[in-house]
ROLO-425081 format. One record per residue (C-alpha): x, y, z. Coordinates in pm, 1 decimal, decimal comma. Example, Ala and Ser with C-alpha at 12.3 -4.5 7.8 and 13.67 -1.06 7.14 Angstrom:
BEGIN
<rec <1230,0; -450,0; 780,0>>
<rec <1367,0; -106,0; 714,0>>
//
This chain:
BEGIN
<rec <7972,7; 8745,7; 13400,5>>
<rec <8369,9; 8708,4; 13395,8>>
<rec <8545,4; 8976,3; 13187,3>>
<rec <8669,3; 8724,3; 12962,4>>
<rec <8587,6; 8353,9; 12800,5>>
<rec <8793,4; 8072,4; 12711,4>>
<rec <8769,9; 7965,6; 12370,9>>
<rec <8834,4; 7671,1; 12185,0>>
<rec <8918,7; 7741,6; 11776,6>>
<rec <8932,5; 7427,2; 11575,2>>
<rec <9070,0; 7375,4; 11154,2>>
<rec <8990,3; 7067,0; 11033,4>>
<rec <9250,2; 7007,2; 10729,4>>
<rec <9141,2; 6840,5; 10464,0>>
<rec <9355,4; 6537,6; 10515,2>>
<rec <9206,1; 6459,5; 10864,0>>
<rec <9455,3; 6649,0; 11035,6>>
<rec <9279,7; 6924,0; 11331,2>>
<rec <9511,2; 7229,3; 11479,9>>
<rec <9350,3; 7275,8; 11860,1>>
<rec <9437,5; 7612,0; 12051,9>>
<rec <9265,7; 7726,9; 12350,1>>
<rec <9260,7; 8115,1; 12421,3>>
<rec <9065,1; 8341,1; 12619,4>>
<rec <8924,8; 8680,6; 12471,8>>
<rec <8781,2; 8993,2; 12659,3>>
<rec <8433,7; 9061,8; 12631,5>>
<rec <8498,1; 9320,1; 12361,7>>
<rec <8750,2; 9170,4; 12168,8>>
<rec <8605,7; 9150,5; 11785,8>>
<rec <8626,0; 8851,2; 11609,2>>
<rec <8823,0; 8976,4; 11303,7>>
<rec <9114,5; 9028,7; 11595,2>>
<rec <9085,1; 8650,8; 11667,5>>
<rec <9133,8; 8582,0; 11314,2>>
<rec <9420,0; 8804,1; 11311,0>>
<rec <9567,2; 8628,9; 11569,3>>
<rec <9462,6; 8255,0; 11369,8>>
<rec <9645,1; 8405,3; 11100,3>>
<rec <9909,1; 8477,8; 11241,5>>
<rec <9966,9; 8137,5; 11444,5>>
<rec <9918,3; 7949,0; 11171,7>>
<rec <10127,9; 8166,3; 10930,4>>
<rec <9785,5; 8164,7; 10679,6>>
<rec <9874,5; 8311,6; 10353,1>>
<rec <9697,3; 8700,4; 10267,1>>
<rec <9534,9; 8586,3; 9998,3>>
<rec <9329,1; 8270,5; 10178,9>>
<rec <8985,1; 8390,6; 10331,8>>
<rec <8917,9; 8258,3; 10722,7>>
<rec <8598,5; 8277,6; 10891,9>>
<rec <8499,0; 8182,1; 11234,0>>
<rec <8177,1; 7948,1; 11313,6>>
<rec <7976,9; 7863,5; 11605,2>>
<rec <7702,1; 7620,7; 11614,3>>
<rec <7666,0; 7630,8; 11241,1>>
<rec <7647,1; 7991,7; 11196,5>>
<rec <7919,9; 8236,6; 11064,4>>
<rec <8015,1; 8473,0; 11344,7>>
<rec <8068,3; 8802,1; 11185,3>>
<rec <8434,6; 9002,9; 11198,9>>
<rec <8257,2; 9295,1; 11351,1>>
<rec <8103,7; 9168,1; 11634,5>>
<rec <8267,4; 9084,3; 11955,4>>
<rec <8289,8; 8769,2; 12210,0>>
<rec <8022,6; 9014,8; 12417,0>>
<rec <7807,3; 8980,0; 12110,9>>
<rec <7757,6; 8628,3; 12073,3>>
<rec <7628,3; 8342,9; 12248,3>>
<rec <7944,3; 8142,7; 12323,0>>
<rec <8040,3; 8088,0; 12640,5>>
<rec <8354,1; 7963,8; 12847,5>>
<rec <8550,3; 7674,1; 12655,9>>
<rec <8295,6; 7621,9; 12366,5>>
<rec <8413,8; 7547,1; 12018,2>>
<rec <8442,6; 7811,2; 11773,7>>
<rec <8506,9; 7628,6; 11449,4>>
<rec <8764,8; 7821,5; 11173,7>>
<rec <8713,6; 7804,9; 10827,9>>
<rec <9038,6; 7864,4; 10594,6>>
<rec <8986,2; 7863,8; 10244,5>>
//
């Protein structure tokens, strides 16, 4: 197992427009730093909630690439509301 996984986060607007970034994430790297990181490329205002999702399920902010079941260049969806 590499030391680190590609990742593909997707936002689907709600005018049909998708933002696309590719990234790649240590092992141990929690999810709630991702969505730091979402936030802070996409300049998401404090008050808006995001959440990541893979295959349908919410991936919680505490848990880490290592703890999940995505692997290299998957799809992580990201919710912005």
């Amino acid at each position: 197992m590499s030391s680190g996984r590609y990742v593909a986060l997707e936002e689907r607007g709600f005018l049909g427009e998708t933002f696309h970034a590719n990234m790649s994430f240590l092992q141990h790297t929690p999810f709630k730093q991702i969505v730091a990181v979402f936030r802070r490329m996409r300049d998401v205002a404090p008050q808006k909630s995001v959440s990541l999702e893979f295959d349908g399920e919410t991936l919680a902010e505490e848990d880490t690439v290592g703890d999940s079941e995505i692997d290299d260049m998957d799809l992580v969806d990201v919710i912005v509301k």
